[in-house]
N, C-alpha and C positions, 0 to 999 in steps of 0.2 A: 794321102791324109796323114797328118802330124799324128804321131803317139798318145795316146793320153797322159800316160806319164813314163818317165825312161828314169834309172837310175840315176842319181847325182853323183857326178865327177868328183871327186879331189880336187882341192885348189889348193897351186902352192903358198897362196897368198890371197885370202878373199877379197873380193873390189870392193872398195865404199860401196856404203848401204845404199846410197839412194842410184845408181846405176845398177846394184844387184837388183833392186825392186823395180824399177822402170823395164830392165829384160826378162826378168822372169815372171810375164803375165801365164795367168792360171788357165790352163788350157779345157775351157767347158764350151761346149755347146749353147748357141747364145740364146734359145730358147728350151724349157725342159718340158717336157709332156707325162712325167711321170704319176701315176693316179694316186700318189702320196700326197702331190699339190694339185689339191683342188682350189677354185680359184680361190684367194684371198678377200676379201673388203678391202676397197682403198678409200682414200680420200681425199679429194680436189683441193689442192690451195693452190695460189694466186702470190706470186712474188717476183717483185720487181718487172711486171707485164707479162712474164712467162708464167705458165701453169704445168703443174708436176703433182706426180701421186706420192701419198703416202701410205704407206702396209699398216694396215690394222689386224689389232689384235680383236679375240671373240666378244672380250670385255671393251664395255664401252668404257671404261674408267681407264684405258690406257690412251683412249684418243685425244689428238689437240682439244684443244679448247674448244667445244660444239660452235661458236658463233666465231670464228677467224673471219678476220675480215676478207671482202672480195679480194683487195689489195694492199699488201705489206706495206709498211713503213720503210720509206726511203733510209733507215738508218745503217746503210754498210753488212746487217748482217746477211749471208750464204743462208740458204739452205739446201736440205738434201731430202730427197726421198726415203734414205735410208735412216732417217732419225723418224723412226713409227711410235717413239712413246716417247722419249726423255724431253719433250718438251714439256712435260711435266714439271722437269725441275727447273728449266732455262727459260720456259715460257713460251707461248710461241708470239713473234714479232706482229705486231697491230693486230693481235687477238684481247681479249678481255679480261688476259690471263697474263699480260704483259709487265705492267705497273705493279699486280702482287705478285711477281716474282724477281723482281727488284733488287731487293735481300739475297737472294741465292747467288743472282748473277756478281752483285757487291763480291763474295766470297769469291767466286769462281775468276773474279777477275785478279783476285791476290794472288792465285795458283796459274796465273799464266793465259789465263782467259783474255782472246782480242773481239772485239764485235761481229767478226767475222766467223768465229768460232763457236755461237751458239746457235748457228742453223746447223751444227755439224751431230753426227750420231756419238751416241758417247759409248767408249767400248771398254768394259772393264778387264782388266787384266792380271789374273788372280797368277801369285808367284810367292808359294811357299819357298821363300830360301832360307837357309841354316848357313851358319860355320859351323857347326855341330857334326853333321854327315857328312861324307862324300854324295852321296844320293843327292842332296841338294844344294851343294856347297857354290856350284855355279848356274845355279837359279836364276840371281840377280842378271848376271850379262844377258843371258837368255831374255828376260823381262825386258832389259835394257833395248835391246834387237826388235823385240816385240814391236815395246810403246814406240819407238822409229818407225817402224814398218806402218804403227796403224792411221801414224800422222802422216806418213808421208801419201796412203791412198782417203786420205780427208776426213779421218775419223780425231776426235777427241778421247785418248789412252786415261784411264784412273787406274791405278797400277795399286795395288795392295797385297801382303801377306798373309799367312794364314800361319799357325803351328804344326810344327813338322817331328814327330818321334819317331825316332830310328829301332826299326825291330833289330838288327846287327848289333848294335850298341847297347842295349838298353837289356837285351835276351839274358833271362837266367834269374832277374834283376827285380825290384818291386814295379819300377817304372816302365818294364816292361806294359805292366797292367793297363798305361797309357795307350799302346800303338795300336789297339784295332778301335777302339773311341776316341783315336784322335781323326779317324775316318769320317764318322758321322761327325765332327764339328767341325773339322775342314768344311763338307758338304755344308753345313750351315754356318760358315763364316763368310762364303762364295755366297751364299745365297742371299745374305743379310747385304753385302754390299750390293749385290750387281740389280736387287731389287730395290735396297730403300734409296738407291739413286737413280734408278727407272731408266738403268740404262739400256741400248740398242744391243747390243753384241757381246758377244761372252768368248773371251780367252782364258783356259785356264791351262796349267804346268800341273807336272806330275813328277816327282823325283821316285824317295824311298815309297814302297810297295803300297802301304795304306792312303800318301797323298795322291795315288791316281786314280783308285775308284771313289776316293774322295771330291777330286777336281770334276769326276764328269757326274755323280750323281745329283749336285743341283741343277745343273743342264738339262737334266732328265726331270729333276721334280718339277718345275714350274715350265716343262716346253719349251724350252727358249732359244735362242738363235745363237749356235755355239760352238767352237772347238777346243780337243783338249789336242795339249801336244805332250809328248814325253821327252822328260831331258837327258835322257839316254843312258845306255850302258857304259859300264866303266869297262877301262880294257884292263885285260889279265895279267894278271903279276906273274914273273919267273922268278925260279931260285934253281941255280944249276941246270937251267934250260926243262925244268918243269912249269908247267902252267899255276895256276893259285889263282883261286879265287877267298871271300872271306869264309865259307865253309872249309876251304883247308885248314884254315887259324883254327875253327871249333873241334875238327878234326882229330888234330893235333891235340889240341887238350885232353879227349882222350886215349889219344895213343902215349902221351904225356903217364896221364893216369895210371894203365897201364901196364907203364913200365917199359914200352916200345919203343921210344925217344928220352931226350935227355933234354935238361932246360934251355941248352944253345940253340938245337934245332927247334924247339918252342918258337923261339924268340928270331930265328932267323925268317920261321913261316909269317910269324907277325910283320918283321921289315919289309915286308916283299909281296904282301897279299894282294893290296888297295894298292895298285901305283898313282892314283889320281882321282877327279871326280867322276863322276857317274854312280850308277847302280849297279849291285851287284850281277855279277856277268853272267852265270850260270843262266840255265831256264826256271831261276826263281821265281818270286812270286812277282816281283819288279816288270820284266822282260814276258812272264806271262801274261800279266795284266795288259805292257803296253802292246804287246799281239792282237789280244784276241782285243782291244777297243780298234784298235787298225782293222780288225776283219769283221766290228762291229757297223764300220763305217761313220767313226768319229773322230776317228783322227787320221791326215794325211797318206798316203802310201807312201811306202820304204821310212817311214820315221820312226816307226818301233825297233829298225834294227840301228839305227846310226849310231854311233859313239856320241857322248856326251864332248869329250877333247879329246886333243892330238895327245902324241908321247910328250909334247913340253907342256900338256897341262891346260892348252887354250882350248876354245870352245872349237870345237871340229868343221871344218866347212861345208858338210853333210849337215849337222846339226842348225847352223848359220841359214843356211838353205832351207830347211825345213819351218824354222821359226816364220822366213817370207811366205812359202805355200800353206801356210797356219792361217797367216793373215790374208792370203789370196782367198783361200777357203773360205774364211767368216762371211767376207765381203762377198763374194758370191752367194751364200745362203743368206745373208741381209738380201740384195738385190733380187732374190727368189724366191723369198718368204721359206726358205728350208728347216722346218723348227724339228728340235732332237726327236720326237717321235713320229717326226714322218721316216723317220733312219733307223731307230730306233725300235723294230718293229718284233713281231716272234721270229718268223724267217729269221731274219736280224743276230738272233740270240741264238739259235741255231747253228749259224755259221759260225759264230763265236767260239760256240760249245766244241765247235769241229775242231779247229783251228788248236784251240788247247789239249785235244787229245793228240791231234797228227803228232802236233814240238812235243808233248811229254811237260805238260806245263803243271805249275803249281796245284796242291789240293785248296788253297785258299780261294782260286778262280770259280769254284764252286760259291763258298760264303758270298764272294763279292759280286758277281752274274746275277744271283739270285735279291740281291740288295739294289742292283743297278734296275732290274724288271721289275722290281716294286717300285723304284721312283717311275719309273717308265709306263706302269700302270698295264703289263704286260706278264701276263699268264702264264707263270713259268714255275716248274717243283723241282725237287731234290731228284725227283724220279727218269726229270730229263736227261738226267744227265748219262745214264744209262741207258737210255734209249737212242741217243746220238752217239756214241760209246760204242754198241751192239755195231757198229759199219762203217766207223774207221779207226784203220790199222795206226798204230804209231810209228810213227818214219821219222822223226827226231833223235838224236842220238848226243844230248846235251848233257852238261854236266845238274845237279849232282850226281844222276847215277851212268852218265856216259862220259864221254870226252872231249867235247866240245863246250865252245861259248857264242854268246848272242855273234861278238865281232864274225866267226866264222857264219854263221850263218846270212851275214850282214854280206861276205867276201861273194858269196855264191848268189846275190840275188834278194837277200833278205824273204820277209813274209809275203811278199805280193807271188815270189815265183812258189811260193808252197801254194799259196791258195788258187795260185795256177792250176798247181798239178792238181789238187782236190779238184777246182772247177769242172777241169776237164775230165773228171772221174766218175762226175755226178754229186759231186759231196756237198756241194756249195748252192745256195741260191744264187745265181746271180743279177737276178733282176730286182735287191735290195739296194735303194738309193745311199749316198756315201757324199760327207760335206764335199766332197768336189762337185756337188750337182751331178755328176755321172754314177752310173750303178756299180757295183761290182765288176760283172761282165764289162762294165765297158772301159771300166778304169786296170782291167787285167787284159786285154786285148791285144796289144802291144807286148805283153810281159814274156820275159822267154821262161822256155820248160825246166823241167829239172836240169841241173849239167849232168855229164856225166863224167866218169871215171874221178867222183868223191864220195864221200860215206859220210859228211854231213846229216845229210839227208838221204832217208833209205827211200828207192822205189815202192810205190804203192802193192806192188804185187811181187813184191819179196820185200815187205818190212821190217823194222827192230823189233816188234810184236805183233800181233795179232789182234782185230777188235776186244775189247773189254780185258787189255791186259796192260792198261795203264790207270788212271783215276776211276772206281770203284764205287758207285751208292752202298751201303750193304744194312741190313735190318733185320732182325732178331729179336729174343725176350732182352735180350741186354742194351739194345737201340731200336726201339720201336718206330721211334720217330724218325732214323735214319742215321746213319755213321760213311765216312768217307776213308779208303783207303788209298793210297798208289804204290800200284805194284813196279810201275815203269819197265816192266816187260817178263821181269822175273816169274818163275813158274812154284807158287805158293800154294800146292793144291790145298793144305791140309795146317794147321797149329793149332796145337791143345796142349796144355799146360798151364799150373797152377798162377791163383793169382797172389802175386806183390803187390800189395796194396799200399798209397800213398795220398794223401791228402793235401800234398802242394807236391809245384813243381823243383821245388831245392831239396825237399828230406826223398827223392825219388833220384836228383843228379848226386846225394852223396852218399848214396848206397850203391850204385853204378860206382862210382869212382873210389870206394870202400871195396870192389873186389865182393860185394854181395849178391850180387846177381847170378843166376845158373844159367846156362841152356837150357832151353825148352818154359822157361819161366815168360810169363804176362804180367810188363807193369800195369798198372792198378792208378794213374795222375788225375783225381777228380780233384771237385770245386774251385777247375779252373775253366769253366765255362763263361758266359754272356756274362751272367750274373755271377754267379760262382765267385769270380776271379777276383770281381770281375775285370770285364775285359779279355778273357777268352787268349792267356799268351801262348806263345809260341813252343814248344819244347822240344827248341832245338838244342839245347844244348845236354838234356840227358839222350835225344836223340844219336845226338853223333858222338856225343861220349860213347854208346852202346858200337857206335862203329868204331871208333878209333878203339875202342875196347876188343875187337872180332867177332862184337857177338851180334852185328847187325844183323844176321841170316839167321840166330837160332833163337832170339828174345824177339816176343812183340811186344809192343806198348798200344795199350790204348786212352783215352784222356777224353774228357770233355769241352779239353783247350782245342788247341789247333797246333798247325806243323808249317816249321818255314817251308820256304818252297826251297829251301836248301836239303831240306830231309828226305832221306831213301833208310830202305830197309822195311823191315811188319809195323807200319805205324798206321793207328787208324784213329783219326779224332773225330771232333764236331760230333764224339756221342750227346744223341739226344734221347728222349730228356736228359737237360743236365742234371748232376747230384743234385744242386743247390735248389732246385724245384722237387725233388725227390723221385729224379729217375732212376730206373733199375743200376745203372751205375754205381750209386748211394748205397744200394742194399749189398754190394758184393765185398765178404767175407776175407781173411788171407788163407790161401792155401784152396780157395774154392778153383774147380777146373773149370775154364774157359775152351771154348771150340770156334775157330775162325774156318770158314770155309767161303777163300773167294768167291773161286768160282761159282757155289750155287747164292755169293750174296751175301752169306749168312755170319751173324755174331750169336752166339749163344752161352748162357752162363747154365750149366748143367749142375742145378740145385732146384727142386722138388717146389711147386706152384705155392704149396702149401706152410714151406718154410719160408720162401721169398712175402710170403702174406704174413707172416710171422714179423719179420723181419723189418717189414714196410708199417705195420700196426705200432713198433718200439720206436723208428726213426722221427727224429723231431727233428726240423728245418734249423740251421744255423743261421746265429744273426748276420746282416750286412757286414761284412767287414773293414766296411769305411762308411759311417756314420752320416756323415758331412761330405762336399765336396762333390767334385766332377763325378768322382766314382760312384759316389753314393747316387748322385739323380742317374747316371746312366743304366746300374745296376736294377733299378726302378723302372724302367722304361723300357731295356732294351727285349726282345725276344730270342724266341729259339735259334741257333745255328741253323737248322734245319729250313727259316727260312730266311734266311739271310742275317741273321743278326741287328737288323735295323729296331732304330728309337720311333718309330713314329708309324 
């Protein structure tokens, strides 16, 4: 029996598109019997003497035209089974619905439309690219690959952007306030196309961190027929045969600060961080996200670990590859009626949950899971994540706080052979269905084991840690609502210490870099939450100020913002409530003592019930801070971290 899927070769030179696509059919089962697809509704039409089904959806308002004639109009145009709604906009041929769709086809035909093309499904294909990032600098060829691939298996491509804000770029910065609401408007800029043209099939890309739980949460809100791909990791920069990634750069700023470096070595960590496009290489928030959606069963196997380009900068031939099994996938869950929450399931989320503790992945993969199972409409809390946490070890050994990158773990096997080794440990469900039409189990069948004699990847029973000694729920009088730590393996039994209190994240990065900071000291970064902020930024940059400063191991921080997935060290965000709604955050004093105790969980501000009511009776709400504007309605709208951060 053929493999279900085998690792993608290297090529020294990719073949033209249209012989890579004719050999690389997608290896599924020609029938699925999985109790996720229960039968569909189809619908009889009658074209050109031959008769063919069409997939319906639950709504009658996505169906052809109710009165299609027995038999089409001899006019040239194709059709296809897999066009279940968009004839909506195209009309269907000698239906009733033909003559007032007229006008659409008029247009469609200026954009490259032949007769033949509007019995075909229309697939839209959502491709945030920038020259802004590296993260998505090479978006476009990607897209470009794409809309080939989906013409050439008889789909009709509408290819469109979305805005893309770089948390690397933007970190420390006002515009940073942009990058986690530019998530939810990605999510509704995908949703606004691929619905108000009633198209068939959903491709979307995912570069910098917030555009991939962005691409796959309209997928999820409206159920629809869809894959995401990611455009992969960037490779690692050297200087002096050191590794570098763009967390070295931030690094350095505080080692800068200081006093430990000098502005040449600054400047030479800058030349050398980013050699190219992709995303950041570490097990950031980037390479977290596109894991755990690979082990969500959304997106392809081996394509969370591939490289974005080669060392000259082109798109990778892994990468190239993957864009074709992107589009094998869709078309297969078109032809199977596979819609994102038949995949999409709790199991589903589960495995997810696994998968990010095993790598040691970002604390943002919290906020965004929990964002992804509300569009999903899937029963998920802050509290799972602990509970999945509780019995797996972390076996990743990635940078920021180890020594590896995505590429390496890409070299050994990439994600499918972790979720191997989990599968076969018990960790994994595997009979959760995966757009290949196959389930987990059956698309890891094939997959080989851990290797051995590398430290990539630690064995399951001698790990880099031990369960519940990586991402952390934790709640207390000071986060009621919940707060998130990562320990990444480190042994934190105990910090207490006064709080340094700060009301943004820049008057907090230039007392760190003033040389104001102690050991044993608790920064204090509120109303930089959902709202707060809003926009909930990142602070990574008084973060790893505090490391390149040495004080990562003896200073915590805590915030109602969030932390890249570049941050290691005492950092604990996503306090909830935030200040800005007047969480117990809001009420704490300078010099009040704080007590963090991982392991049993806990945040505690040890100040007297009776003073904190004091305290909470004087505090008065601060106005929005942006009046007008994106910020202003999202501030308006959005919710708690605690349950994802979502507008809606």
């Amino acid at each position: 029996m053929e493999p279900a899927f085998l690792p993608i070769p290297a090529l020294a030179q990719p073949a033209p598109l249209g012989s890579r696509i004719s050999s690389l059919k997608f290896r599924c089962p020609n029938s699925i019997s999985h109790p996720a697809l229960a039968a569909r509704s189809k619908k009889r039409v009658v074209f050109n003497g031959k008769s063919f089904s069409v997939n319906m959806e639950a709504s009658e308002t996505d169906a052809p035209a109710a009165e299609t004639a027995a038999t089409l109009s001899d006019s040239g145009v194709s059709s296809s089974n897999l066009k279940f709604r968009s004839w909506k906009l195209t009309g269907t041929p000698g239906g009733s619905d033909w003559a007032k769709r007229s006008a659409a086809r008029a247009m469609l035909r200026a954009v490259g439309f032949e007769d033949e093309d509007f019995g075909k499904p229309i697939v839209t294909v959502a491709c945030p690219h920038t020259s802004a990032t590296p993260c998505n600098a090479h978006l476009a060829d990607l897209g470009n690959i794409l809309v080939d691939a989906v013409t050439e298996r008889g789909g009709k491509p509408f290819v469109f952007g979305t805005p893309v804000i770089s948390d690397g770029e933007t970190m420390g910065m006002e515009g940073m306030r942009y990058s986690l609401v530019s998530r939810d408007l990605i999510a509704d800029c995908i949703e606004m196309m691929h619905e108000g043209y009633s198209a068939d099939g959903l491709l979307t890309l995912g570069g910098c961190d917030k555009s991939i739980p962005g691409a796959l949460m309209p997928i999820a809100r409206n159920n629809s027929i869809g894959v995401m791909l990611y455009g992969g990791t960037i490779l690692p920069g050297h200087l002096h045969s050191e590794p570098l990634t763009v967390v070295s750069s931030f690094e350095a700023i505080g080692s800068y600060g200081a006093g430990k470096i000098g502005m040449e070595r600054l400047l030479e960590v800058e030349k050398h961080a980013c050699p190219g496009s992709g995303s950041c290489g570490g097990m950031y928030t980037a390479n977290t996200m596109a894991s755990v959606i690979e082990a969500l069963g959304m997106s392809v196997p081996y394509s969370s670990s591939h490289p974005a380009v080669d060392t000259s900068n082109n798109i990778s031939a892994k990468k190239r590859l993957d864009c074709i099994e992107s589009v094998n996938a869709l078309f297969t869950c078109l032809e199977r009626g596979i819609r994102a929450r038949d995949i999409m399931t709790r199991p589903a989320f589960e495995n997810a949950i696994t998968v990010m503790m095993a790598l040691g992945g970002s604390t943002n993969a919290v906020l965004h899971l929990l964002a992804l199972a509300h569009e999903a409409q899937v029963a998920l809390s802050i509290d799972d994540f602990n509970r999945v946490a509780a019995r797996v070890p972390l076996i990743g050994d990635f940078k920021p706080f180890g020594k590896y990158v995505m590429e390496d773990l890409d070299n050994i096997g990439g994600v499918p052979m972790v979720m191997k080794t989990l599968l076969d440990a018990g960790l994994l469900h595997g009979d959760c269905l995966t757009v290949t039409g196959k389930t987990i189990a059956e698309n890891l069948k094939y997959v080989g084991s851990r290797p051995a004699n590398q430290d990539v990847i630690f064995a399951l029973d001698d790990p880099y840690a031990p369960p519940l000694k990586h991402v952390i729920v934790m709640r207390g009088n000071l986060a009621p609502d919940g707060a998130v730590i990562k320990l990444s393996g480190k042994n934190v039994p105990e910090h207490r210490g006064p709080a340094r209190v700060f009301n943004s994240e820049e008057e907090a990065l230039d007392a760190v870099l003033a040389n104001q900071i102690n050991k044993g000291d608790v920064l204090v970064i509120r109303y930089e939450g959902p709202r707060g902020g809003p926009g909930m930024r990142e602070m990574l940059s008084p973060s790893a100020a505090l490391v390149g400063a040495g004080l990562g191991k003896d200073v915590a921080l805590i915030t109602d913002g969030r932390f890249s997935g570049g941050t290691h060290g005492i950092m604990i965000g996503h306090m909830s409530p935030e200040a800005a709604v007047g969480g117990p955050i809001a009420l704490v004093n300078e010099g009040d003592i704080i007590t963090i105790h991982p392991y049993e969980q806990t945040i505690n501000l040890e100040v007297a019930d009776d003073v904190l009511a004091q305290r909470r009776a004087a505090w008065v709400p601060p106005p929005l801070r942006y009046p007008t504007g994106v910020l202003a309605k999202y501030a308006r709208c959005v919710t708690s971290a605690s349950l994802g951060a979502v507008t809606h």
